[in-house]
Backbone bond lengths (Angstrom), bond angles and torsions (degrees), N, CA, C in turn:
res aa  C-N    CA-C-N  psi(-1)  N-CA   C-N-CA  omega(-1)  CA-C   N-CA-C  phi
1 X - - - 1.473 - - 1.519 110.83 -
2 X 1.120 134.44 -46.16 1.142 144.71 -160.33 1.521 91.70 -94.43
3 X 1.203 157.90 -3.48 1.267 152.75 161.34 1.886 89.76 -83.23
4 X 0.978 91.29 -73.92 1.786 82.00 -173.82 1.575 129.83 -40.42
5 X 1.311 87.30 -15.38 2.199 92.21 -172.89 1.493 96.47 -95.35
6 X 1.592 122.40 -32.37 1.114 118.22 160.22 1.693 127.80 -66.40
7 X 1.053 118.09 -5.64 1.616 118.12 -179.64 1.552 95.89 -102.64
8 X 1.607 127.72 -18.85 1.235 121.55 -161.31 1.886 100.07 -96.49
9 X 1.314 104.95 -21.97 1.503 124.03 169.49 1.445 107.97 -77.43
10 X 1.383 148.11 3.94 1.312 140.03 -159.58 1.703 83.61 -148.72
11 X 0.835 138.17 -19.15 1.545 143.20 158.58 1.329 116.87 -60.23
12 X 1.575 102.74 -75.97 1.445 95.62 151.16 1.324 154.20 -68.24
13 X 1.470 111.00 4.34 1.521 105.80 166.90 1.988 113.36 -100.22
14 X 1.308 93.94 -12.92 1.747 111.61 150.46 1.117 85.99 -22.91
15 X 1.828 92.17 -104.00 1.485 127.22 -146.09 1.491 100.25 -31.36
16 X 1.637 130.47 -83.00 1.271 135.08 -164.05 2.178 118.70 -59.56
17 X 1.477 80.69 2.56 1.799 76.78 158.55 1.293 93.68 -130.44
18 X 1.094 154.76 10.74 1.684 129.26 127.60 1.184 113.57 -76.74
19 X 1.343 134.37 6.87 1.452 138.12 169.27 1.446 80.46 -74.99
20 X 1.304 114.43 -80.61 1.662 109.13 -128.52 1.807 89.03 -75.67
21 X 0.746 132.05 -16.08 1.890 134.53 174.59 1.285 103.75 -60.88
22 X 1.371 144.98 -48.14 1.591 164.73 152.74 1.324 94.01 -32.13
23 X 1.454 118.10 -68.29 1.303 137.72 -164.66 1.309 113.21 -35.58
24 X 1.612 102.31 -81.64 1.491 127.83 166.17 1.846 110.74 -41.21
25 X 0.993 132.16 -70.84 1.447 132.51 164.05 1.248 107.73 -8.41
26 X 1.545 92.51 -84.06 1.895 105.36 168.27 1.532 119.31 5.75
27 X 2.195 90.97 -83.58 1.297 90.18 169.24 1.164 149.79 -52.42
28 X 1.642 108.08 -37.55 1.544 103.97 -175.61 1.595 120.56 -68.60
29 X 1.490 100.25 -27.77 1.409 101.93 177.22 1.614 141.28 -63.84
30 X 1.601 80.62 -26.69 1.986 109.82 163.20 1.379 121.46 -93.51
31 X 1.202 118.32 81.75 1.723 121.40 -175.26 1.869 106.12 -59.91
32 X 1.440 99.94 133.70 1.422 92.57 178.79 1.737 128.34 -80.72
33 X 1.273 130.63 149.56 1.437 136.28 -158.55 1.453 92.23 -58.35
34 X 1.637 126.07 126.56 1.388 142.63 137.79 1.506 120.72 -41.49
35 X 1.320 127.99 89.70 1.633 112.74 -168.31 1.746 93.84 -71.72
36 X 1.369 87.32 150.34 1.390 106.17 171.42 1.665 127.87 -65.06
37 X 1.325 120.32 140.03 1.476 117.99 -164.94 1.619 86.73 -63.73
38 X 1.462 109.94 175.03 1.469 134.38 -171.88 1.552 111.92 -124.95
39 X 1.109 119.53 109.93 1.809 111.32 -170.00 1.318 84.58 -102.70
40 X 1.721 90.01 136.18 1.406 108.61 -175.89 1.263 90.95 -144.08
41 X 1.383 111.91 160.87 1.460 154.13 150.99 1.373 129.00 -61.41
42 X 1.558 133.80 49.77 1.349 130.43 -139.60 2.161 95.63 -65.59
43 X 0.968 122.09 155.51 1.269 128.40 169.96 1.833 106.06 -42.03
44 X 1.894 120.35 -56.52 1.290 119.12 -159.97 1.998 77.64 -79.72
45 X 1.169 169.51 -158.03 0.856 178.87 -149.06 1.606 106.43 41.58
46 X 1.288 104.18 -41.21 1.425 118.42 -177.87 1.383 121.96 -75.04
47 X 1.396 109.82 -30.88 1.172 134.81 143.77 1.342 132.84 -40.64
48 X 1.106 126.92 -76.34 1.544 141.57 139.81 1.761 114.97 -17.10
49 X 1.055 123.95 -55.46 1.112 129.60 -174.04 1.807 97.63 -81.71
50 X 1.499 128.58 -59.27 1.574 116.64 160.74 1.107 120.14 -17.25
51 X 1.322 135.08 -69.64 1.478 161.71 146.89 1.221 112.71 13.88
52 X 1.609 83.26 -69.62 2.013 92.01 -166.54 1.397 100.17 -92.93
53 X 1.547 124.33 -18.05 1.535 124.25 170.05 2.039 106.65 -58.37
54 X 1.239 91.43 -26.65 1.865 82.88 -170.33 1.704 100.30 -87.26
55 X 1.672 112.46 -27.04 1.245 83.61 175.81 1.720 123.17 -106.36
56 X 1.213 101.88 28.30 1.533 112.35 163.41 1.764 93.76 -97.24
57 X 0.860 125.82 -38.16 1.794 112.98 -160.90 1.407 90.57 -73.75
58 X 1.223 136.46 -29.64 1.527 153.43 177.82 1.485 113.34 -40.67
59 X 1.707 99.15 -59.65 1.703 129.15 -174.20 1.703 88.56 -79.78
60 X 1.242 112.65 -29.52 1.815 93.84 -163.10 1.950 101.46 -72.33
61 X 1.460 100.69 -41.16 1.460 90.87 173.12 1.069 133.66 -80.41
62 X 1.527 124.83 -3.75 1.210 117.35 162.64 1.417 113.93 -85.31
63 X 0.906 131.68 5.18 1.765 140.38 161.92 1.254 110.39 -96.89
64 X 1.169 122.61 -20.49 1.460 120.02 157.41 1.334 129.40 -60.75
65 X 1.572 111.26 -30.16 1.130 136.85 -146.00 1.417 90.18 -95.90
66 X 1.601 111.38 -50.75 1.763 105.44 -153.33 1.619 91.32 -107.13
67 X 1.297 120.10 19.13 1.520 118.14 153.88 1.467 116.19 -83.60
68 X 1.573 112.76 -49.23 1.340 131.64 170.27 1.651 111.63 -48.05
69 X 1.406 125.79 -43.61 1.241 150.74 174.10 1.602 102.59 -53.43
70 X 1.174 106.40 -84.36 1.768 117.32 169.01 0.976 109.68 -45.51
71 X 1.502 151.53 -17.73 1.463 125.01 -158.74 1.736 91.80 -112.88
72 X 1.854 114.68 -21.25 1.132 118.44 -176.94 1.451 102.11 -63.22
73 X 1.773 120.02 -52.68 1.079 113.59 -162.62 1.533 118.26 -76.41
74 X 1.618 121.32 -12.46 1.232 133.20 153.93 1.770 107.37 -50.55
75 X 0.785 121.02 -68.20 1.901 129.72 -178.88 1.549 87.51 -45.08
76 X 0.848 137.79 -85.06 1.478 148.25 -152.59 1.825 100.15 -50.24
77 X 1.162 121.15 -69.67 1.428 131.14 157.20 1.715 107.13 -36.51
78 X 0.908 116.04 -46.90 1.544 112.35 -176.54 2.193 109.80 -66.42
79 X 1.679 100.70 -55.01 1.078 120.17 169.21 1.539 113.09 -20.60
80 X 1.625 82.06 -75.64 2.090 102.68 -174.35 1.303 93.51 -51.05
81 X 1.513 145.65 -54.57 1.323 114.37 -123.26 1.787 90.25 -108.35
82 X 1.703 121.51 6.25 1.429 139.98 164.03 1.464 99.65 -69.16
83 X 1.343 114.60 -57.85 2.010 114.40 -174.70 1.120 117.89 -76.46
84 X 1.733 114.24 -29.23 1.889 102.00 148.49 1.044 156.07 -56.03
85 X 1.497 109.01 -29.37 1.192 135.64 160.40 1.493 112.39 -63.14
86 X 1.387 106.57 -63.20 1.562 98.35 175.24 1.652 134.89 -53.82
87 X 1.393 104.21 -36.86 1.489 121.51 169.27 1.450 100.79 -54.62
88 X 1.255 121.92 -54.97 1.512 129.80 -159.67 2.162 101.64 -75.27
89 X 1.063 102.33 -25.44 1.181 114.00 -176.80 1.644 98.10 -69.83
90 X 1.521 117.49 -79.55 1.349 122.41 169.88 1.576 125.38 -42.65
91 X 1.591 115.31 -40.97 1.216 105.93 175.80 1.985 124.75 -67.24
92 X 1.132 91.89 2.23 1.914 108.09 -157.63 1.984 73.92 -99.36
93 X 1.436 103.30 -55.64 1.530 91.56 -167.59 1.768 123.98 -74.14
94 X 1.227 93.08 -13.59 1.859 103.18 -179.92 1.854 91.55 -70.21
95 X 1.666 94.73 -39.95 1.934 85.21 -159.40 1.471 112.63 -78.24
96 X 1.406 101.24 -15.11 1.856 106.00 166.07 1.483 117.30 -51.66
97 X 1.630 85.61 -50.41 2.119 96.14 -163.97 1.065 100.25 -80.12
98 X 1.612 134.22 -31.35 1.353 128.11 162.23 1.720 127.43 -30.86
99 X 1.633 90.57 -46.08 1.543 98.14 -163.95 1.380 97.92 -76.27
100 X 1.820 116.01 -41.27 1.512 97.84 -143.39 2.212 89.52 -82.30
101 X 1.167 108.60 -19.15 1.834 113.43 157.95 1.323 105.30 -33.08
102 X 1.258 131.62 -41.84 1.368 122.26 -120.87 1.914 73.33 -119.65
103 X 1.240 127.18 -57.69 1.952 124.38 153.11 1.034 111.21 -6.08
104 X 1.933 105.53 -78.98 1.022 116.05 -162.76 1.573 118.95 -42.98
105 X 1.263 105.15 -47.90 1.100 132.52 -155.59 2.023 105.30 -54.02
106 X 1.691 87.26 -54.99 1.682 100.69 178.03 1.231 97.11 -91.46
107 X 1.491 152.40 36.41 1.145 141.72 130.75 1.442 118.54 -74.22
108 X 1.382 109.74 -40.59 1.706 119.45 -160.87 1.380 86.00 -91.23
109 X 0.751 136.71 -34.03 1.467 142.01 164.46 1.626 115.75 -30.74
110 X 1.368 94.82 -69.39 1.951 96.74 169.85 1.094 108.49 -67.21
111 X 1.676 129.60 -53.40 1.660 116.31 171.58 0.962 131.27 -25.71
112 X 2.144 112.96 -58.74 1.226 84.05 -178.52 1.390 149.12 -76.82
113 X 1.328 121.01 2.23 1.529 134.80 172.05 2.018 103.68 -53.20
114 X 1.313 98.12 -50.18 1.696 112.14 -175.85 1.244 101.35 -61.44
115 X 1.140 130.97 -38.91 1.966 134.01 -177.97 1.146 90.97 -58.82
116 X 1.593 113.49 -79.73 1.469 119.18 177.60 1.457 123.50 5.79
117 X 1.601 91.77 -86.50 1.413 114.39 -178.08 1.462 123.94 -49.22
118 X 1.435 97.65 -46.89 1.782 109.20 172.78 1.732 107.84 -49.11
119 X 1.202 98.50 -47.32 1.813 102.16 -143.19 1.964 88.64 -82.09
120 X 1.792 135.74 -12.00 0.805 145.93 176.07 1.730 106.03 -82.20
121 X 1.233 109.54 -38.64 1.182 90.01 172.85 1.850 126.83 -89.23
122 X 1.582 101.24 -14.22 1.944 98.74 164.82 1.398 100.07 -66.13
123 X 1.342 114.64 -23.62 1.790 100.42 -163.96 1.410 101.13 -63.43
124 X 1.207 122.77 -53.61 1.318 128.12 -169.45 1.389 115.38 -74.94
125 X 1.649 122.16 -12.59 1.238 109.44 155.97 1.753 123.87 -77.36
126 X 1.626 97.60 -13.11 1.568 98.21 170.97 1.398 114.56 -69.23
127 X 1.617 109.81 -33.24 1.592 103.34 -162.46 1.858 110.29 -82.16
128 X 1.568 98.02 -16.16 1.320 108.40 -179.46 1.499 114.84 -73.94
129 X 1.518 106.54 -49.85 1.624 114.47 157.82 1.076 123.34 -34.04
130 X 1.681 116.29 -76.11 1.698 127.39 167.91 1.721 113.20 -39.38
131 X 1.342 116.99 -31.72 1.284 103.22 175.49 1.748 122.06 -109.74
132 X 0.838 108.37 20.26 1.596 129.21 161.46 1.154 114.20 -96.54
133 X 1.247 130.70 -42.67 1.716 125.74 171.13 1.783 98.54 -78.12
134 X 0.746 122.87 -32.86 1.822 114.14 -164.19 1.794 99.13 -90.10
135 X 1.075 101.41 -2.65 1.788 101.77 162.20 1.734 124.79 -99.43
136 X 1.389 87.08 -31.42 2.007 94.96 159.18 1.686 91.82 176.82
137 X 1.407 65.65 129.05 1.784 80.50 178.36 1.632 121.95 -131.43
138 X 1.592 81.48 64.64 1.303 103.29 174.31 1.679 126.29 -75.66
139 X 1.271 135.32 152.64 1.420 114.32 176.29 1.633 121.06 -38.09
140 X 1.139 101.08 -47.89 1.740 106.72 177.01 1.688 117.78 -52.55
141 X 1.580 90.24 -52.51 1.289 98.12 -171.03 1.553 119.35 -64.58
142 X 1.069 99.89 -18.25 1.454 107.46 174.80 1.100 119.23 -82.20
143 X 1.380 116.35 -47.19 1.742 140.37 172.81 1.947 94.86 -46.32
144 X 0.955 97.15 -33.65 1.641 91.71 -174.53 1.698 104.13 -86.22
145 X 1.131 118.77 -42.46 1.782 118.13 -177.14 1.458 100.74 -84.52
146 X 0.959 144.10 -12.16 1.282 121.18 149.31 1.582 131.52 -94.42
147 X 1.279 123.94 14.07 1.485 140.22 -171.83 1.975 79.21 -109.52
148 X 1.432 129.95 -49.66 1.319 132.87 -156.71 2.144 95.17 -94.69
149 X 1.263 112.33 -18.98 1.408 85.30 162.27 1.552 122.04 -118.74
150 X 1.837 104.38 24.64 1.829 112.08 178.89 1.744 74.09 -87.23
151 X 1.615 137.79 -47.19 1.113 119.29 -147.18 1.434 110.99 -84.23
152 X 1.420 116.82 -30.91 1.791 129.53 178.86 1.683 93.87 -63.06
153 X 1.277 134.10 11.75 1.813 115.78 -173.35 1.214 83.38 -147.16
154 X 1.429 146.70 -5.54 1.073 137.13 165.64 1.605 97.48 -79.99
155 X 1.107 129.72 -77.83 1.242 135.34 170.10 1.740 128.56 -7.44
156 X 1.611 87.77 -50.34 1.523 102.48 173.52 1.359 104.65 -76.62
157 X 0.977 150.88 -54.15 1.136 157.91 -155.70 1.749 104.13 -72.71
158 X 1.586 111.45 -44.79 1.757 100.78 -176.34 1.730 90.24 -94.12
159 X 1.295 147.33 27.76 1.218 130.66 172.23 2.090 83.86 -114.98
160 X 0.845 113.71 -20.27 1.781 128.79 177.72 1.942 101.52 -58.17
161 X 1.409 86.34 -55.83 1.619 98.18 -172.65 1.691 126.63 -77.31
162 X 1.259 92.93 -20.27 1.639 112.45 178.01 1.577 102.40 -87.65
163 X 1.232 126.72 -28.77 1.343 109.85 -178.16 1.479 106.79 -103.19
164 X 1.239 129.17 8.91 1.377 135.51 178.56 1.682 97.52 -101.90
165 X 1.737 125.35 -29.71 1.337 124.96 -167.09 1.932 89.06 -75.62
166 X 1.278 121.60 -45.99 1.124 144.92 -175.98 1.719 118.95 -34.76
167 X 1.915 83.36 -33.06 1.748 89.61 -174.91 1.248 124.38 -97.35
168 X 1.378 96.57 12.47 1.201 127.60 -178.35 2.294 113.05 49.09
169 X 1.419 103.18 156.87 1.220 104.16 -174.84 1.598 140.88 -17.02
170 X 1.280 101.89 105.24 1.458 90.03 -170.08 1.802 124.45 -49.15
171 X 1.289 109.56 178.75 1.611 100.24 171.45 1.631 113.65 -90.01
172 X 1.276 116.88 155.99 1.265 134.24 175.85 1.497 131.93 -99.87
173 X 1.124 137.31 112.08 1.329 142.49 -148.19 1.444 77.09 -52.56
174 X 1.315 108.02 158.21 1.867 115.07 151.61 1.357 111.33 -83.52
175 X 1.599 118.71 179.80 1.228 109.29 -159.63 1.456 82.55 -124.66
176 X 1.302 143.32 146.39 1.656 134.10 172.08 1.231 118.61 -85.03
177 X 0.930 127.52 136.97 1.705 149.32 -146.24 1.848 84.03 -77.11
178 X 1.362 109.03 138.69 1.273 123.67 150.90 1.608 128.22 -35.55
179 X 1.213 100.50 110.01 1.440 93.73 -155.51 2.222 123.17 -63.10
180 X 1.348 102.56 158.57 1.833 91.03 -168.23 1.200 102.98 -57.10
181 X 1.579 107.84 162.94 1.436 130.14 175.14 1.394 97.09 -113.42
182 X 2.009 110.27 133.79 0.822 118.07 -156.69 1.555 96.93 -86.12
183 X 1.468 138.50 147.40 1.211 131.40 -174.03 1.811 110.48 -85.18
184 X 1.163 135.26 144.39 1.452 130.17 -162.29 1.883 92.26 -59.28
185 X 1.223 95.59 153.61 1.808 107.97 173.99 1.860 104.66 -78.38
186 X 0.681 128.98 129.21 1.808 156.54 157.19 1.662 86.57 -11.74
187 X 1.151 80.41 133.95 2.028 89.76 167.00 1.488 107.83 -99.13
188 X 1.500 122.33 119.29 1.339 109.25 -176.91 1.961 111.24 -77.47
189 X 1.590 100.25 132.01 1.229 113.33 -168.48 1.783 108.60 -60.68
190 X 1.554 105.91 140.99 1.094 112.92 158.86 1.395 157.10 -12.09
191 X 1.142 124.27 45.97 1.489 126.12 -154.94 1.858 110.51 -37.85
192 X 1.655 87.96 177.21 1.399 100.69 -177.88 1.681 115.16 -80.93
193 X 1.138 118.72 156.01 1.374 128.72 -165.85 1.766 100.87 -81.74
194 X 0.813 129.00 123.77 1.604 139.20 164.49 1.364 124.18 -38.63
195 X 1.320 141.96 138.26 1.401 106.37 -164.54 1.827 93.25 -126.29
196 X 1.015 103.49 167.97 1.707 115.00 -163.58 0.905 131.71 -83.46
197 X 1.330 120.19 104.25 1.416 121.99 -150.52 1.929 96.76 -66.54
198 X 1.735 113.36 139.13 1.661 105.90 172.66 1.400 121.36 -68.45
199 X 1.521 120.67 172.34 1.293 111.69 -163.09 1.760 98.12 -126.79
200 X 1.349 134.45 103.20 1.277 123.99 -175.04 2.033 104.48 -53.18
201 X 1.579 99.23 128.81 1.535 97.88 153.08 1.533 110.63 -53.87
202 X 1.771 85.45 137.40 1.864 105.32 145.79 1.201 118.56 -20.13
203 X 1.354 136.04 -53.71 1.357 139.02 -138.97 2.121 86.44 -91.16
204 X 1.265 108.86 112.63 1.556 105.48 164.46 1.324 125.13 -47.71
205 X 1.373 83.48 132.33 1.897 99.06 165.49 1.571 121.53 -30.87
206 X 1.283 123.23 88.94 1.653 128.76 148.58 2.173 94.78 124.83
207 X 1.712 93.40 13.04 1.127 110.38 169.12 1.870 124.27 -82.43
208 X 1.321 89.88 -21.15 2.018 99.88 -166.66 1.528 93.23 -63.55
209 X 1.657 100.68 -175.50 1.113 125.67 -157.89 1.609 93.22 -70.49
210 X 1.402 120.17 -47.31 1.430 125.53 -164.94 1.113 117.73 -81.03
211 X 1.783 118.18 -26.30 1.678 117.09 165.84 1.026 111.82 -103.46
212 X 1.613 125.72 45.33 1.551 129.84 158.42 1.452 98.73 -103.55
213 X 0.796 138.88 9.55 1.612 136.03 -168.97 1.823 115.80 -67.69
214 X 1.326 120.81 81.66 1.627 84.41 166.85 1.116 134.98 -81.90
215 X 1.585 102.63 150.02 1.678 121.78 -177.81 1.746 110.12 -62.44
């Protein structure tokens, strides 16, 4: 009996050291999972990046500012040199129509003396007519005052035309210049790009990998 409880005791202490020999193997042969690093946002990082976010948003508005500035004083420069043109446009055309007014003016001027004269001498071929028939107004007599007042108004009329050819060409209205074309308005230039405000990681402030440290 006691041989057998001893062979059944050396059996089993076999088994449980080729257990744990299996065991151990096991492990080495199965390397355990590497967790993956954690990208974080440490609180002072977040900081740092605030920092330079305030003084880029800083630079962004002052480029906002002196774009807005420049493009005003472009408009304004553009403006003026639109109402100079136009003034200069109109004043060129007032002083045209002025002048050829001012022709006209001493043309009709000499004419009318020549009207005058013309329209003085039909008168007097009317009164000569009217009083040639009302003295005998016989077929003849008539035949003669109207042959003598077709020629007294003919007369007036080509001595009318010779002193009007004389005064040579009258003046001609001017014609007004096609009016300006307005030049396109300034494209206001491109501003500066905005810059991005940072975003603190999830992981709380003095929580990251580097402000977990104890002292």
């Amino acid at each position: 009996m006691k041989t057998k409880k001893l062979v059944t005791v050396t059996v089993l202490a076999s088994s449980l050291i080729l257990g744990s020999m299996t065991a151990a193997r096991a492990d080495e042969s199965t390397p355990s999972p590497t967790p993956s690093p954690v990208v974080t946002t440490t609180n002072s990082v977040y900081q740092a990046q605030l920092a330079a976010y305030k003084i880029a948003l800083t630079q962004y508005k002052v480029a906002v500012l002196v774009n807005n500035i420049a493009y005003r004083a472009t408009m304004r420069k553009y403006q003026a040199a639109w109402a100079t043109a136009v003034a200069t446009y109109e004043a060129a055309w007032q002083a045209t129509l002025a002048n050829y007014q001012t022709q006209k003016a001493a043309y009709v001027a000499k004419v009318a003396p020549l009207v005058a004269t013309r329209d003085a001498a039909i008168d007097a071929a009317d009164a000569a007519f009217l009083a040639a028939i009302a003295a005998n107004n016989t077929p003849a007599a008539e035949e003669l005052a109207l042959t003598a007042h077709q020629t007294a108004v003919q007369a007036a009329n080509n001595a009318f035309k010779t002193a009007i050819a004389a005064l040579g060409a009258a003046p001609v209205r001017p014609t007004k210049p096609a009016e300006l074309v307005k030049p396109p308005v300034p494209v206001k230039p491109a501003g500066p790009v905005a810059p991005v405000k940072p975003v603190l990681s999830p992981v709380k402030p003095g929580k990251g990998p580097k402000d977990n440290k104890k002292s």
